[in-house]
N, C-alpha and C positions, 0 to 999 in steps of 0.2 A: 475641467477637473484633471488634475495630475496626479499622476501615480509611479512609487518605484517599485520593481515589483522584482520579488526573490520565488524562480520558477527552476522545474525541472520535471522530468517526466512525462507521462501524456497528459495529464493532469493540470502541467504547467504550460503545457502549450497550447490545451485547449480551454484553460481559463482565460491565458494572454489572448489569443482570440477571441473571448466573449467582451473583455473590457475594449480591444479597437473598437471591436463592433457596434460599443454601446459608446462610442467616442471619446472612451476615455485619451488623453495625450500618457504616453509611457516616458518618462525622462530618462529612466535607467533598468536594467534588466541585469540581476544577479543573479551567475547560472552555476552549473558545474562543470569541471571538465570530466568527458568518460573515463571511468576505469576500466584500461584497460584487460582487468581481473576479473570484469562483471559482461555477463552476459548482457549484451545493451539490444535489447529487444524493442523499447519504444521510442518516441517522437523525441525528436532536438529540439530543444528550446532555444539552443544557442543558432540553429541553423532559421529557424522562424526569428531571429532577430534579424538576423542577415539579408532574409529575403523581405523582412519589414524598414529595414531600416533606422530597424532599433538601437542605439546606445547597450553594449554588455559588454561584462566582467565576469570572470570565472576566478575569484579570488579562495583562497585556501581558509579553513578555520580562520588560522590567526593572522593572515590578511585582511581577512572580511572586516576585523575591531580597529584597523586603521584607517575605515573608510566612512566613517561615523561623520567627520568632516562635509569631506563630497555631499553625503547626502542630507547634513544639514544645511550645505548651501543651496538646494533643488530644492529643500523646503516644501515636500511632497504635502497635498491633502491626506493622502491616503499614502500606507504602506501593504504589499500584498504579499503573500507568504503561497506560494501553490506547490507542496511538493521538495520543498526546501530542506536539506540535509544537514544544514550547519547549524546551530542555537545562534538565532540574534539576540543581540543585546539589547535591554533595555533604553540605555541609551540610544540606539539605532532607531528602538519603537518611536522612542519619543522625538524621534524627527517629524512624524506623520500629525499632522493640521489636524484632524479629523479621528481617525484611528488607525489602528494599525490590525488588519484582520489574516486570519490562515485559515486555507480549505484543507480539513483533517478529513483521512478515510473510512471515518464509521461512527454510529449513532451517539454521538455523544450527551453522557461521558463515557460512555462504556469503549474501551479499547481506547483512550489517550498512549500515547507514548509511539513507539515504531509500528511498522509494518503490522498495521492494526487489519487487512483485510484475511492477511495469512492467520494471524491468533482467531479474528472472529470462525473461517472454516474449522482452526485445528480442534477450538472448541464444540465446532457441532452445530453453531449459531445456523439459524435457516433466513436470518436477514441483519442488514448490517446497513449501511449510506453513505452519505457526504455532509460534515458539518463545514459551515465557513463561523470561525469565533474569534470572538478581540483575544488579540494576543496577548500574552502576560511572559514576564521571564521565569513562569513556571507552567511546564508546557500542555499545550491543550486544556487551559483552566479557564480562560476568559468566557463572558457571557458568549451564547449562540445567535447570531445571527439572521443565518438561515439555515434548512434542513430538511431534504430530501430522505426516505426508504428505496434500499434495494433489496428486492429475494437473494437468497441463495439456494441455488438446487442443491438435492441430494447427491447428485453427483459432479456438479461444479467444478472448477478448478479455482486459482484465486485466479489466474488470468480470467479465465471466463468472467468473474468477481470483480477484480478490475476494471472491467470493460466496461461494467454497470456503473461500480461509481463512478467513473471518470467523466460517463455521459449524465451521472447527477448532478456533479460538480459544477458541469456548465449553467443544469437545469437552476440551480441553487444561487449559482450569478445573476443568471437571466430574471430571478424571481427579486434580488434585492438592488439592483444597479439603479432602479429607479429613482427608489430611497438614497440610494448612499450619492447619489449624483444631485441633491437635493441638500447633501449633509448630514443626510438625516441616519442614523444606524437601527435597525431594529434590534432590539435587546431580549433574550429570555434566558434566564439564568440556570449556568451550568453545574449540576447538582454533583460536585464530586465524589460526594459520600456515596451516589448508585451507581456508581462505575467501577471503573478498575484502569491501572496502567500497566503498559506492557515494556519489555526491553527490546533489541534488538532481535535478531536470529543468527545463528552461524551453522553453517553448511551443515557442520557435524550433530546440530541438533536434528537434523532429519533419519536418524538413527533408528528404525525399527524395532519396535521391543515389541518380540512377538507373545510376550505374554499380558498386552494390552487388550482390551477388546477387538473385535472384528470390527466395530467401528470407527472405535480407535484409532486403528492403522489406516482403515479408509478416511477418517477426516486428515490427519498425517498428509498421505499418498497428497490427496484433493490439493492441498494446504502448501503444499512446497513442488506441485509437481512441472518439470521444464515448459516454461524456461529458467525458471527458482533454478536452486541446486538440485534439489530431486529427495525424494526420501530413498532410503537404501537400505540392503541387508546383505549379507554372505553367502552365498552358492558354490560350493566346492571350491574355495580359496581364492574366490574372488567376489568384491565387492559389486553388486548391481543395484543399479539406479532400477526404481521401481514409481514407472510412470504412470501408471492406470490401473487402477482396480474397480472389484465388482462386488458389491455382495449379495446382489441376484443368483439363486441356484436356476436348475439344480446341480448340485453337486453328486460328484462318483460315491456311492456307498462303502467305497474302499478306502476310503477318508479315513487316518486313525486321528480322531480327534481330540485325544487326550497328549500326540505329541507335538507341541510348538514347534513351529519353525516351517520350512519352504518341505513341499510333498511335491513330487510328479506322478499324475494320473492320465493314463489314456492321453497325453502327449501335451498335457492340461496344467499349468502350473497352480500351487495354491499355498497360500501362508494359514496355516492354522494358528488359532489366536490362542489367548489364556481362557476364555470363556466357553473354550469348546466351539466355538464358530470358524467358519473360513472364511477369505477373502480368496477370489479369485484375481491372477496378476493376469491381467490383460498385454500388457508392454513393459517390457523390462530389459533393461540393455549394459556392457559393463560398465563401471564406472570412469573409465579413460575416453569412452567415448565422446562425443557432442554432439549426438542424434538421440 
């Protein structure tokens, strides 16, 4: 069984390791190069190709459509998407003998599109997964494959969140490699209509609006907090990354809860919300920082 497989993240390096494992042959491995701009906290795909001995390429967007070629010559069974940041082409799909499949980070359909683990916290969601589904050049719509649940705690992080799906992702290879080394795909159809899709994120959306709920701001905090960019707010003319919060009291009685915004109590930080609630900021540091 061959496979070319478009990885990154830990995602991508511990799916790449479930398929050696299951002896799949790898012809080629499309990765990314780091940005330098991005906090790069997890696994190298490009570095596990190196120590495997794997064939990759770190091609750009509009590199990747000139390489439609190459990989129609490999003439792969299978195509694999784990974690892959650039839209492949159709065309590229239909290189794959067999299919061409992506491991997305939550229950689908629900949360198709980016950074589906940080939307499911911001929402509030208490669980979320790994789907692996046939890909389509419209994203995250193909039938489902296979599909793992993970909790989300209440007070989780998406890292913390991450950790689970990534260890589902494996679980969700390991549960369909049988079949698909067989030929065979399992199919159960992915009901667009009960989901939703999301866009990306950008830094500045972690913007605190403290007249959100108290919980609000804690799924916020949960949802974006470091290594993400951080959610933030303003303290005497400077912006703070606000890394952990509580909404366990109790709280000081000195609380005036009808005024929004950041309170110091008994040496105690706390963002009063729109709802009359607090949050307590457990860690919160300036924004120039990187701790």
């Amino acid at each position: 069984m061959h496979a070319v497989v478009f990885a990154y993240h830990d995602v991508g390096v511990n799916c790449l390791n479930a398929l050696l494992e299951a002896g799949v042959t790898i012809d080629l491995v499309l990765t990314h190069q780091d940005d330098p701009k991005e906090n790069v906290w997890f696994g190298s795909v490009a570095k596990l190709c190196e120590e495997k001995g794997i064939p990759y390429l770190t091609p750009s967007a509009t590199e990747l459509q000139t390489l439609t070629p190459k990989i129609q010559a490999i003439s792969p069974d299978y195509i694999f998407s784990f974690y892959y940041r650039h839209m492949i082409s159709g065309e590229i799909l239909s290189c794959a003998k067999i299919a061409a499949l992506n491991m997305h980070g939550s229950l689908l359909p629900k949360y198709r599109g980016r950074a589906p683990v940080n939307w499911a916290i911001l929402h509030g969601e208490i669980q979320t997964g790994a789907s692996l589904h046939v890909m389509e050049t419209k994203p995250d719509a193909g039938d489902i494959v296979g599909q793992i649940a993970v909790s989300i705690g209440p007070d989780e992080t998406a890292t913390d969140v991450f950790g689970k799906v990534s260890k589902a992702a494996v679980e969700v290879m390991k549960q369909v490699l049988p079949a698909l080394i067989q030929g065979k795909v399992p199919r159960k159809p992915n009901e667009l209509a009960k989901g939703s899709y999301f866009g990306g994120r950008k830094p500045a959306d972690g913007r605190i609006d403290w007249g959100k709920t108290a919980q609000q701001v804690h799924d916020l905090v949960r949802a974006v907090a470091p290594p993400y960019p951080g959610a933030f707010t303003q303290w005497q003319g400077q912006d703070q990354i606000v890394a952990k919060t509580t909404l366990k009291g109790p709280f000081p009685s000195q609380l005036n809860l009808g005024a929004p915004g950041i309170q110091v109590v008994d040496n105690r930080v706390f963002g009063i919300c729109g709802n009359q609630q607090a949050v307590e900021i457990l860690h919160w540091f300036p924004a120039k920082q990187n701790n």
